[in-house]
DSSP file (Angstrom, degrees, kcal/mol; ACC not computed):
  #  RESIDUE AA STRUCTURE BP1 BP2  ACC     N-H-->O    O-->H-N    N-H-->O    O-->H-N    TCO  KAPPA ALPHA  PHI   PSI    X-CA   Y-CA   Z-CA
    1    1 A X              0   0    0      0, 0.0     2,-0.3     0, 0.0   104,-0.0   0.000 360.0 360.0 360.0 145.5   12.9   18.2    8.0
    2    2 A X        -     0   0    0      2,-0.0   104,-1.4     0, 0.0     2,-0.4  -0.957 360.0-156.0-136.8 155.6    9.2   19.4    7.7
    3    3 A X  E     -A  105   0A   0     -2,-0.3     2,-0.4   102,-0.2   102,-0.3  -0.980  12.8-163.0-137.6 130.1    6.6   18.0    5.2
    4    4 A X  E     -A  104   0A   0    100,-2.1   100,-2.3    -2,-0.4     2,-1.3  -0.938  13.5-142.9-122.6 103.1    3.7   20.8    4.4
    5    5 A X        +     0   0    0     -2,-0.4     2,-0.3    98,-0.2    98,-0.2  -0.524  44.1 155.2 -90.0 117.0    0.6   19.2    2.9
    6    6 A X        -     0   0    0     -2,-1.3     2,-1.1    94,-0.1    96,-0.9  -0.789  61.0 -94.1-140.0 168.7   -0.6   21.5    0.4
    7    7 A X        -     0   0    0     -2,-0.3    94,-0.2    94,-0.2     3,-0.0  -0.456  41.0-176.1 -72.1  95.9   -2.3   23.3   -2.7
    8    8 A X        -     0   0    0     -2,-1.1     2,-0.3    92,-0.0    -1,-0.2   0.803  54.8 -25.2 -56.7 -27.4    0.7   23.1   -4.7
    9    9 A X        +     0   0    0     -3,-0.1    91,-0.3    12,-0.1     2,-0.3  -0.908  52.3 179.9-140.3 141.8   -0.9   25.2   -7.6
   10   10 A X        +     0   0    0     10,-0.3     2,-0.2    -2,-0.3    89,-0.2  -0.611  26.4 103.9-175.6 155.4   -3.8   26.1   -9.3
   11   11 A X  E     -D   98   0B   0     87,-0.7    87,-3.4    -2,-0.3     2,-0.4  -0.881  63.3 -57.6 174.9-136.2   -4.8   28.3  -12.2
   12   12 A X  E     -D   97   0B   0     85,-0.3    85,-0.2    -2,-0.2    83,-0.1  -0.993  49.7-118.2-118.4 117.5   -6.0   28.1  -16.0
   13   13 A X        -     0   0    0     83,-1.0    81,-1.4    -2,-0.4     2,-0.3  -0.316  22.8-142.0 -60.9 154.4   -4.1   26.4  -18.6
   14   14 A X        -     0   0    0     79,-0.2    76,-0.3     2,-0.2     4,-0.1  -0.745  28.7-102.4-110.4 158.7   -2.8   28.5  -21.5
   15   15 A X  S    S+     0   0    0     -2,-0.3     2,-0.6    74,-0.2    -1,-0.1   0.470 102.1  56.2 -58.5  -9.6   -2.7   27.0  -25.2
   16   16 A X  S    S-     0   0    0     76,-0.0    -2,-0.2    73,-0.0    72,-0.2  -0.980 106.2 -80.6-123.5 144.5    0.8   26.4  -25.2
   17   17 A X        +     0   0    0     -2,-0.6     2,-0.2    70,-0.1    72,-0.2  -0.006  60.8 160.4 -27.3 123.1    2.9   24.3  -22.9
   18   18 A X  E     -E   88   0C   0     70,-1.0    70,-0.8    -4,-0.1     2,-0.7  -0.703  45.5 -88.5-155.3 176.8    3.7   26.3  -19.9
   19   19 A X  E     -E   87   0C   0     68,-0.2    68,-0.3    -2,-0.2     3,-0.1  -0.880  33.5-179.0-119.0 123.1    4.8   25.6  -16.3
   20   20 A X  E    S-     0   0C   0     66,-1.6   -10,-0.3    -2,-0.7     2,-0.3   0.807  71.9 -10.3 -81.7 -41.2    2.0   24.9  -13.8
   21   21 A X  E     -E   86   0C   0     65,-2.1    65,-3.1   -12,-0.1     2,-0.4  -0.936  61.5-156.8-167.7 143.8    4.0   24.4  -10.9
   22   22 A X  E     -E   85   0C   0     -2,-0.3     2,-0.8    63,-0.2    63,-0.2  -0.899  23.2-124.5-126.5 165.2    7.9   24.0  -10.0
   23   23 A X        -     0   0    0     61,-2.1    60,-1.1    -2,-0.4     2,-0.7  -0.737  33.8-162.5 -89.8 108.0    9.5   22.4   -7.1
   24   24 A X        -     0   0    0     -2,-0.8    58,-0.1     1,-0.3     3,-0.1  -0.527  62.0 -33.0-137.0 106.0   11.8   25.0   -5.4
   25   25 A X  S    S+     0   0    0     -2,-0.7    -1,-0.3     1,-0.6     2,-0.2   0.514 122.8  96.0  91.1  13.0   14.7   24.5   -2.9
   26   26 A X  S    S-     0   0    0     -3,-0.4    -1,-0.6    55,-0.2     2,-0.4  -0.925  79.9-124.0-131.6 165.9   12.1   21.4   -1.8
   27   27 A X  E     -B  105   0A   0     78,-1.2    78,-1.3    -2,-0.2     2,-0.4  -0.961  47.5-159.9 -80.9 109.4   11.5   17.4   -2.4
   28   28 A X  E     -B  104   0A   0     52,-0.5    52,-1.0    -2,-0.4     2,-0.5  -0.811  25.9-157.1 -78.5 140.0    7.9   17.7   -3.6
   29   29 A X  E     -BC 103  79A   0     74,-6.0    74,-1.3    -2,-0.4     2,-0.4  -0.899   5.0-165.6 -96.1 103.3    5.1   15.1   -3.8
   30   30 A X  E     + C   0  78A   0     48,-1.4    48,-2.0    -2,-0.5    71,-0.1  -0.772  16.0 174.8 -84.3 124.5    2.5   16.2   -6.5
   31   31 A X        -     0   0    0      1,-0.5     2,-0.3    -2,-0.4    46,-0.2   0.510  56.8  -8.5-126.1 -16.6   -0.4   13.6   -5.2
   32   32 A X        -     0   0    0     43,-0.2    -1,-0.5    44,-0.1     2,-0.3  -0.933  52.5-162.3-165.5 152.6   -3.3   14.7   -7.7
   33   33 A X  E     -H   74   0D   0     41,-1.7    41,-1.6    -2,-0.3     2,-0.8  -0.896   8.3-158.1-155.6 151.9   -4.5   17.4  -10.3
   34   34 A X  E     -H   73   0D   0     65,-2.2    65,-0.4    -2,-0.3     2,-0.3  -0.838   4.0-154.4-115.4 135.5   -7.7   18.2  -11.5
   35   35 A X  E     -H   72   0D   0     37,-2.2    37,-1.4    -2,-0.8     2,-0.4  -0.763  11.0-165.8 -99.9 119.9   -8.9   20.0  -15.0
   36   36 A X  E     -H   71   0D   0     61,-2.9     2,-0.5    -2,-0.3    35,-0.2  -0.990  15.3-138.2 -99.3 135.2  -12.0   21.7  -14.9
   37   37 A X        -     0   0    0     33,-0.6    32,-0.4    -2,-0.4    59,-0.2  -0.927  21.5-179.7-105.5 133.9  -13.3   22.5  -18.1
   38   38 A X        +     0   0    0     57,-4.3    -1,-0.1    -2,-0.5    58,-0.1   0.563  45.1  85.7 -60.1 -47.2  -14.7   25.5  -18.5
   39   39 A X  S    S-     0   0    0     56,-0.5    30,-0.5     2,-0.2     2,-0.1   0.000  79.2-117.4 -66.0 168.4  -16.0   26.0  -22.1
   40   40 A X  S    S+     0   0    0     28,-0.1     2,-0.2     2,-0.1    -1,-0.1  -0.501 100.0  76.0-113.2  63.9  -19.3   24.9  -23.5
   41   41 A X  S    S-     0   0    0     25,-0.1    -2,-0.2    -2,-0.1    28,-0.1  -0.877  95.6-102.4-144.6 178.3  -16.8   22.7  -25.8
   42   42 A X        -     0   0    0     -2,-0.2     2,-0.5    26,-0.1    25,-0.2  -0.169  41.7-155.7 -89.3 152.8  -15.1   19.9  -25.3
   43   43 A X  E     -I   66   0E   0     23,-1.5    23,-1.3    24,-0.3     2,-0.2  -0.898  11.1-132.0-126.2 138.5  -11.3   20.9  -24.7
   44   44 A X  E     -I   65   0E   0     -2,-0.5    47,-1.5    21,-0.2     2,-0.3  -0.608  28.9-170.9 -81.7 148.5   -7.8   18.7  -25.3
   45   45 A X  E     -IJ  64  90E   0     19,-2.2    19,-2.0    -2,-0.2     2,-0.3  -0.969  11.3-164.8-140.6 149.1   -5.2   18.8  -22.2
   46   46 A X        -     0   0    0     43,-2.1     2,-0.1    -2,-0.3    16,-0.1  -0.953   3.8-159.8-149.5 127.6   -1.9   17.6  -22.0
   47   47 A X        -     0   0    0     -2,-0.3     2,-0.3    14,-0.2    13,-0.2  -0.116  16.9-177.3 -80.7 174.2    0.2   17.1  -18.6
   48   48 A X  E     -F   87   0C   0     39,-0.9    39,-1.1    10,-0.1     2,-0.5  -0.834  10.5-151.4-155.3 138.0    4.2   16.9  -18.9
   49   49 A X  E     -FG  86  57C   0      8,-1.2     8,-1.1    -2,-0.3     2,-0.4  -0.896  12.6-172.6-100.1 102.2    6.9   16.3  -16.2
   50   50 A X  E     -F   85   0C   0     35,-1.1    35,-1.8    -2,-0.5     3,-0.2  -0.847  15.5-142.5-140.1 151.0    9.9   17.5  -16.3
   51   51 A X        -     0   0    0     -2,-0.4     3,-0.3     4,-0.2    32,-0.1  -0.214  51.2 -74.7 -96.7 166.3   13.1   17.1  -14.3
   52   52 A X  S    S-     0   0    0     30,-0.3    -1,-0.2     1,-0.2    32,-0.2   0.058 115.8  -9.7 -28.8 117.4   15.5   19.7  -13.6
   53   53 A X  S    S+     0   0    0      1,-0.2     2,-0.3    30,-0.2    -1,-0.2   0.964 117.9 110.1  81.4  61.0   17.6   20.6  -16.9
   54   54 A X  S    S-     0   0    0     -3,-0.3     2,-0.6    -4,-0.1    -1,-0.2  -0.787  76.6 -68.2-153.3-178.4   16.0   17.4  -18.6
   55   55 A X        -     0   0    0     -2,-0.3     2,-0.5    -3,-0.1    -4,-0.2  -0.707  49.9-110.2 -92.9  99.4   13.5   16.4  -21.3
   56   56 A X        -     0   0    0     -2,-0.6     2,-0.6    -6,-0.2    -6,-0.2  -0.443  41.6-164.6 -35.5 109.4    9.5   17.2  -20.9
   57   57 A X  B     -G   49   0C   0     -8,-1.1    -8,-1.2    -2,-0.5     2,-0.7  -0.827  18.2-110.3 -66.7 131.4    7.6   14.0  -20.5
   58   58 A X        +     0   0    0     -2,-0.6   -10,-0.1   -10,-0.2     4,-0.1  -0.146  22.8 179.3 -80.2 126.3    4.2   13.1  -20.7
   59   59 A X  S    S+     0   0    0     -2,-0.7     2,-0.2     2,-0.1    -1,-0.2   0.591  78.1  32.5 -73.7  -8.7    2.1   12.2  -17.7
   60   60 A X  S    S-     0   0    0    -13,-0.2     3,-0.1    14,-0.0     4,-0.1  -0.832 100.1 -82.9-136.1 168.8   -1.2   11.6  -19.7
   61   61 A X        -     0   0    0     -2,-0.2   -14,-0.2     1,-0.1    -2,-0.1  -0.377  67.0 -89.6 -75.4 144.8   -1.9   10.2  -23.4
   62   62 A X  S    S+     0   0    0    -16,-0.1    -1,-0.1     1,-0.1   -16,-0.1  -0.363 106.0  15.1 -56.1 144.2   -1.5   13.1  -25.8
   63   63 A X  S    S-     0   0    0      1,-0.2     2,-0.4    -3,-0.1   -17,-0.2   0.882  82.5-169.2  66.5  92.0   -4.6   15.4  -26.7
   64   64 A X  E     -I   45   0E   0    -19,-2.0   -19,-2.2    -4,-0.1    -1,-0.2  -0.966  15.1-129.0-107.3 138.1   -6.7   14.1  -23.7
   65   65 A X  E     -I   44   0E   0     -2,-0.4     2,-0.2   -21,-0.2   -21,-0.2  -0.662  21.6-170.4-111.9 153.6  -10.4   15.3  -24.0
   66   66 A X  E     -I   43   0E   0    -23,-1.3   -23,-1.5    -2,-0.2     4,-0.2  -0.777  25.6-119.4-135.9  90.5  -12.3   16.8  -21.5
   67   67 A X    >   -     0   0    0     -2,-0.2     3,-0.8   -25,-0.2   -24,-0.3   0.297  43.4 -83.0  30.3 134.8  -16.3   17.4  -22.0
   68   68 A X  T 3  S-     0   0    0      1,-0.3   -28,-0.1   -26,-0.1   -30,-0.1  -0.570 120.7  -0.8 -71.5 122.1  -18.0   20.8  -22.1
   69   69 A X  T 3  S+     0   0    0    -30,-0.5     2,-0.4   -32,-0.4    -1,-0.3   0.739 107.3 114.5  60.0  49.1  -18.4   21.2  -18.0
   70   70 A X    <   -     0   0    0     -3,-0.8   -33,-0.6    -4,-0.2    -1,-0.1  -0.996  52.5-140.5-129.3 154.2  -16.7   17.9  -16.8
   71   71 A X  E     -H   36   0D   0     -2,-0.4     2,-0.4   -35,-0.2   -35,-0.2  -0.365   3.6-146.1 -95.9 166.5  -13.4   17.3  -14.8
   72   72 A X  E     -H   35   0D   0    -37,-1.4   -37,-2.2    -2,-0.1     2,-0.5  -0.908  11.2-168.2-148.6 124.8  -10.6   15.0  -14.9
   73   73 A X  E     -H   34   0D   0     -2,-0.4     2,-0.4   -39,-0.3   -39,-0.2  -0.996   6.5-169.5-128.5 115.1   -8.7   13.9  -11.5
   74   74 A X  E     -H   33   0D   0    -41,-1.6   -41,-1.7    -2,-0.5     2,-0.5  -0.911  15.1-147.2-101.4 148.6   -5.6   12.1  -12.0
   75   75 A X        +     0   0    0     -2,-0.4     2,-0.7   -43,-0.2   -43,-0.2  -0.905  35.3 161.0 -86.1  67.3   -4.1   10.4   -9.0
   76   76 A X        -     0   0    0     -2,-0.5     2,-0.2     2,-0.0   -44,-0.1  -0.681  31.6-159.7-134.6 105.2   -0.6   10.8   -9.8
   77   77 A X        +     0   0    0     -2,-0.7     2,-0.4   -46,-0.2   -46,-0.2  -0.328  27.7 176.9 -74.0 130.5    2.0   10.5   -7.1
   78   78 A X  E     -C   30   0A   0    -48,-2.0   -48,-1.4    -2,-0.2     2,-0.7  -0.986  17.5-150.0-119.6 127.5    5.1   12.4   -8.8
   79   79 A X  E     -C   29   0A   0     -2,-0.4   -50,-0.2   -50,-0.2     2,-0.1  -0.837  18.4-178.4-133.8 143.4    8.1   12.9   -7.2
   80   80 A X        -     0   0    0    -52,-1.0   -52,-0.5    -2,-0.7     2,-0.2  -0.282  22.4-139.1-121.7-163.2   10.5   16.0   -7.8
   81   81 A X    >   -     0   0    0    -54,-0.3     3,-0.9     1,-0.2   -55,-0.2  -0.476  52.2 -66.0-140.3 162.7   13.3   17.3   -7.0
   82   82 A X  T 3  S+     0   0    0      1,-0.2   -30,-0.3    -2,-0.2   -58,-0.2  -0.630 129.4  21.1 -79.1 166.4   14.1   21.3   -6.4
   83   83 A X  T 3  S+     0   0    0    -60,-1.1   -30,-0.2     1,-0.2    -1,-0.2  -0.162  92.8 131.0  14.1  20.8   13.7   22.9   -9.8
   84   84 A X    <   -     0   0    0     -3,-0.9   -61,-2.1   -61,-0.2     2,-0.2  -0.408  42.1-155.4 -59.1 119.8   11.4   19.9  -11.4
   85   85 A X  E     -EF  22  50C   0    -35,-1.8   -35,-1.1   -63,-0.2     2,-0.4  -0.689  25.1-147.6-123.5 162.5    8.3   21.3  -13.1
   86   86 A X  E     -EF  21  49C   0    -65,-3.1   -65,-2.1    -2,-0.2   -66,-1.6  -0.998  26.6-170.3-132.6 136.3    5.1   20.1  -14.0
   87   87 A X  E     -EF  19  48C   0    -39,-1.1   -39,-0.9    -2,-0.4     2,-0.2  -0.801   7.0-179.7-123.5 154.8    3.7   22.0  -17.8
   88   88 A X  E     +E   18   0C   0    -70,-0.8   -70,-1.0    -2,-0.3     2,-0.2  -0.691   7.4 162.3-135.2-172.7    0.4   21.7  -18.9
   89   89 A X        +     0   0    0     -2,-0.2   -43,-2.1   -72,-0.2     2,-0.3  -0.552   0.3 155.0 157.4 130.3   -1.5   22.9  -22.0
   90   90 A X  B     -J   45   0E   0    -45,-0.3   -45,-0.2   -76,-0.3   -47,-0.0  -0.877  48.9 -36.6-149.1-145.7   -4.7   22.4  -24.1
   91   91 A X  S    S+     0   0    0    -47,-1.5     2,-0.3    -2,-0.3   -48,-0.1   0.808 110.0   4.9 -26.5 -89.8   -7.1   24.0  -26.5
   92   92 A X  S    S-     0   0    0    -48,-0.1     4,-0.2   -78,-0.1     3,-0.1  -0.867  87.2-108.9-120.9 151.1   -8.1   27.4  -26.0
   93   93 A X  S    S+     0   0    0     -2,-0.3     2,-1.1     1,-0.2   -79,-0.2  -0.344 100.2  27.1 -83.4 172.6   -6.1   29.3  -23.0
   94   94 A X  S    S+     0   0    0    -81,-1.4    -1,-0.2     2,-0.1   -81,-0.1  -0.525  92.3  97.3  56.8 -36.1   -8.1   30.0  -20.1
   95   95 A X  S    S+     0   0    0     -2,-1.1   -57,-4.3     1,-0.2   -56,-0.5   0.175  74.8  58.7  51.8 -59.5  -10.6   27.2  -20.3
   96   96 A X        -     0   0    0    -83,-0.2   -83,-1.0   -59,-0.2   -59,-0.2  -0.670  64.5-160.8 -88.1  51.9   -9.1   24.6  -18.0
   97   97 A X  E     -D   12   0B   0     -2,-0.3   -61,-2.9   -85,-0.2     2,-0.3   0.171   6.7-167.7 -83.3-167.3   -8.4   25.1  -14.7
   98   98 A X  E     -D   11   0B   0    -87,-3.4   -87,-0.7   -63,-0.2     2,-0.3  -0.816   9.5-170.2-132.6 163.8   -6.4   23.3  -13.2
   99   99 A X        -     0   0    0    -65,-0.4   -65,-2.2    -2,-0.3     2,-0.3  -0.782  13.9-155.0-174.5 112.4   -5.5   22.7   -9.2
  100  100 A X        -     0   0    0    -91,-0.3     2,-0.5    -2,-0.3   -67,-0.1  -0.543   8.0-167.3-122.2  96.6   -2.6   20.7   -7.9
  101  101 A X        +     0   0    0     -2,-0.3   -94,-0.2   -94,-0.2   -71,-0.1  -0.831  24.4  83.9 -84.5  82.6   -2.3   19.2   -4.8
  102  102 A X        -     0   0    0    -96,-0.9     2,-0.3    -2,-0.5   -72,-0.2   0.504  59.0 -48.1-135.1-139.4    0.6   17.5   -2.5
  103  103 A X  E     - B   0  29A   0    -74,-1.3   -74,-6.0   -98,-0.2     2,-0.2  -0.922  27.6-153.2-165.2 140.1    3.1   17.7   -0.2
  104  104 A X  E     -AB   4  28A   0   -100,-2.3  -100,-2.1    -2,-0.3     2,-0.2  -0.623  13.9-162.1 -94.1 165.2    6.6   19.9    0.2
  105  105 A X  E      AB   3  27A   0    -78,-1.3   -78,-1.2  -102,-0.3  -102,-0.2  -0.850 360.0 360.0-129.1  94.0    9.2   18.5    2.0
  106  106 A X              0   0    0   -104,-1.4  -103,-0.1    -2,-0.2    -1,-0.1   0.687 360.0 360.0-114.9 360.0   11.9   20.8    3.4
């Protein structure tokens, strides 16, 4: 067994619910992610988990706001399972980025 600590992720969220990162053929630890906002207006984000063949759930209060050029770091140890996603989503697409960081376990 090997544990790889690493940039699980990273991109821009799009305006609709989309997959930011999935766990695959591994045990992941997702251990933070951070929204940059981009825009010179304030933008809504919403995090989701969900497990393999299962139900999205949300990791943050709905429509969470992020400031014109401020960031958000959640500290949220998740752990998945191989084919266990993490979706994101807010305002206007490209806007946000996003970077998530952890550890695989294979």
């Amino acid at each position: 067994m090997s544990a790889t600590i690493k940039n699980l992720a990273n991109g821009q969220l799009a305006s609709s619910k989309g997959t930011l990162y999935t766990a695959s053929e591994v045990t992941a630890i997702a251990k933070s992610i951070i929204l940059v906002n981009t825009n010179t207006s304030s933008e809504t984000v919403n995090l989701y988990y969900k497990k393999s063949g299962g139900t999205s759930r949300r990791l943050i209060p709905q429509d969470t706001e992020i400031p014109s050029g401020y960031s958000l770091t959640f500290n949220l140890p998740i752990t998945m399972g191989s084919a266990d996603i993490i979706e994101g989503d807010t305002t206007t697409a490209s806007k946000v980025d996003y970077v998530i960081s952890g550890v695989e376990i294979s």
